[in-house]
N, C-alpha and C positions, 0 to 999 in steps of 0.2 A: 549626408543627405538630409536634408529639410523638411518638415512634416508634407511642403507643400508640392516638393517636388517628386515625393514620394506618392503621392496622390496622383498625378499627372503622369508618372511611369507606372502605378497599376492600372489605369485608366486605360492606356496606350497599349499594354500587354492583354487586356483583357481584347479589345480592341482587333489586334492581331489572333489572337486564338479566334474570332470569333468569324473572321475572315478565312484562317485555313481551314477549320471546321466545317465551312461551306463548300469546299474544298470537294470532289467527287474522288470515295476510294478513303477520305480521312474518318477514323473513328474516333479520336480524342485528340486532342493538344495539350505541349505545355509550354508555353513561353517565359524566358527570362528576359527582363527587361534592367537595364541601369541608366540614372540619371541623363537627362535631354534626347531620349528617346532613343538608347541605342540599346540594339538586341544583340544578347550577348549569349541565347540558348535558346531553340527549338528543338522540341522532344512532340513525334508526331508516332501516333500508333495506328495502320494503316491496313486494309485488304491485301492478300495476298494476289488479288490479280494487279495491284496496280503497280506498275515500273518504276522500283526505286527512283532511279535519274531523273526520268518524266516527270514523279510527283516534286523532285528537289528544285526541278525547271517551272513547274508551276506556281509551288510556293516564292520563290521569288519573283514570276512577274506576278502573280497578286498583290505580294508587298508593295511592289516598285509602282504599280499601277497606281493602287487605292492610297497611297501615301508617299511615294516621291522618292522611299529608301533604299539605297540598293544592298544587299544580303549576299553574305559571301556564305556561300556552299557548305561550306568548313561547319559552320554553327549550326546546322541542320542536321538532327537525329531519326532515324527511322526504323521503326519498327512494324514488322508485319505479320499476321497473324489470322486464319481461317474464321472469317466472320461467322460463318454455320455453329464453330466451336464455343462460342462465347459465351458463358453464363453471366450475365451482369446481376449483379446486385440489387434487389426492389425494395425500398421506402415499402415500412408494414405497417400496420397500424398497431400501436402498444395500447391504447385505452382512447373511449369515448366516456363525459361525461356531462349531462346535460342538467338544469337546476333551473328551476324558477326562483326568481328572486324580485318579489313584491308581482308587480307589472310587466315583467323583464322575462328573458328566457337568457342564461349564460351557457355557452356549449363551449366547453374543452378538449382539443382532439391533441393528442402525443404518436407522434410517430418514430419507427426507429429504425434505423440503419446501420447495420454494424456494429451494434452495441449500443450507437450514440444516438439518444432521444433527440426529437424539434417538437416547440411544444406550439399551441396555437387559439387563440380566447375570441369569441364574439360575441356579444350583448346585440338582442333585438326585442323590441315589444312583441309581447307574449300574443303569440296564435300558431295554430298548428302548422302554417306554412311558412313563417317566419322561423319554428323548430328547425325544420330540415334544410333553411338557407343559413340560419346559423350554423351549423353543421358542418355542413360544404362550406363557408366561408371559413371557419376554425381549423379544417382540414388543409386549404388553402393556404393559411399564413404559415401552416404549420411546413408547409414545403417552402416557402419564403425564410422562413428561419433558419432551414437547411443549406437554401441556398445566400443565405447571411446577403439578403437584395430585396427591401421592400416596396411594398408597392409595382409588383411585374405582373403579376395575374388580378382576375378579374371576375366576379361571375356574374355570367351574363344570362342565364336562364338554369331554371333545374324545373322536369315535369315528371311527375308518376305517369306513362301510358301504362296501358293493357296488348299484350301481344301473345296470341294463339294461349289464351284465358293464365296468363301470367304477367303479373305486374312488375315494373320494371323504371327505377331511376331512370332520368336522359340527363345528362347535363351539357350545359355551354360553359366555359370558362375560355377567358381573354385573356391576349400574353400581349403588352403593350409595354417594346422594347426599342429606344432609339427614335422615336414616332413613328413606326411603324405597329400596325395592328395583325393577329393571328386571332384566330378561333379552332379551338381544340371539341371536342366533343366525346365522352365517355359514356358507360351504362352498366349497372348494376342490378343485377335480380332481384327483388325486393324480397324477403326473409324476416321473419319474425323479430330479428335484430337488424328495425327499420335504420336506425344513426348509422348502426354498420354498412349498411349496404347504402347508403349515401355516399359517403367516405373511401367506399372500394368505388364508385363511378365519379369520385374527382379522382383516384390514384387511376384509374381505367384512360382516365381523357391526359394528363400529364406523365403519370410514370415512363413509358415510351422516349419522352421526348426529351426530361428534365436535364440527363445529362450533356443533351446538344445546344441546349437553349444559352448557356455561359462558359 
């Protein structure tokens, strides 16, 4: 297989997970995919309320539907499991580190998961509000490096309010996938470790979601 066709069948797979995932009752996917678009493994891990068969009959007319292919049963894996029981996994923060440089404000945020660090850098001209969108933006890429897909998020606003005499990050970040638009929104109590609590109100408006988003 060809650098090029190789491209074209993780495209296609990615594609297909991204359609069972939207799936009601599915909580992950994994698709194998080989050269001219044929699937050769579905691995779907799924609620225990939903009816093995059902979900095997659905996954294929969504296929058949949104893409013309029809899917033989056989290739379809299922596993199910008490959603209530699930402890997933959360993206933490490993270090913030923030520097002026001349004119500049550079912010560095590392995050880890599993042992394995995503690291993530933003340059803005040096002002106190431009500090804390470097921040949140360096937090940002730093979940794009995890998810090895640049350029999916966005941010779209960050505000300090005041609520019952406690200060409090707001943020908006944008997930711009397929052309389609989403707006996420997260918040963090603000704490003496202001970059911190920036960075837990982008994990607050993403972490929920990251695993569904690819």
């Amino acid at each position: 297989m060809d650098k090029g066709t190789t491209k074209i069948a993780s495209c296609f797979q990615q594609q297909i997970q991204k359609l069972i995932c939207k799936l009601p009752g599915v909580l992950q996917c994994s698709v194998v995919c080989i050269k001219d678009e044929v699937i050769k493994e579905i691995h779907i891990l799924s609620t225990i309320d939903k009816n093995i068969k059902q979900l095997v009959r659905d996954v294929q007319s969504a296929i058949t539907a949104a893409f013309g292919i029809q899917v033989d049963y056989k290739v379809i894996s299922i596993a199910q499991i008490n959603e209530h029981e699930i402890k997933h996994a959360r993206i933490r923060i490993d270090s913030i580190n923030v520097k002026n440089i001349d004119n500049f404000i550079e912010a560095h945020v590392t995050l880890i998961l599993e042992g394995i660090k995503y690291e993530g850098r933003c340059i803005k001209v040096k002002s106190k509000n431009n500090k804390f969108k470097a921040v949140a933006e360096a937090a940002i890429m730093a979940l794009e490096a995890y998810m090895d897909n640049k350029g999916v998020f966005y941010l779209e606003g960050l505000e300090r309010i005041t609520v019952a005499a406690r200060e409090i990050f707001v943020i908006m970040i944008g997930i711009s996938i397929d052309n389609k638009e989403e707006l996420l929104v997260g918040n963090s109590i603000i704490t003496t470790a202001e970059d911190e609590s920036v960075v837990k109100a982008v994990l607050s408006a993403i972490n929920r979601r990251i695993n569904f988003i690819f």
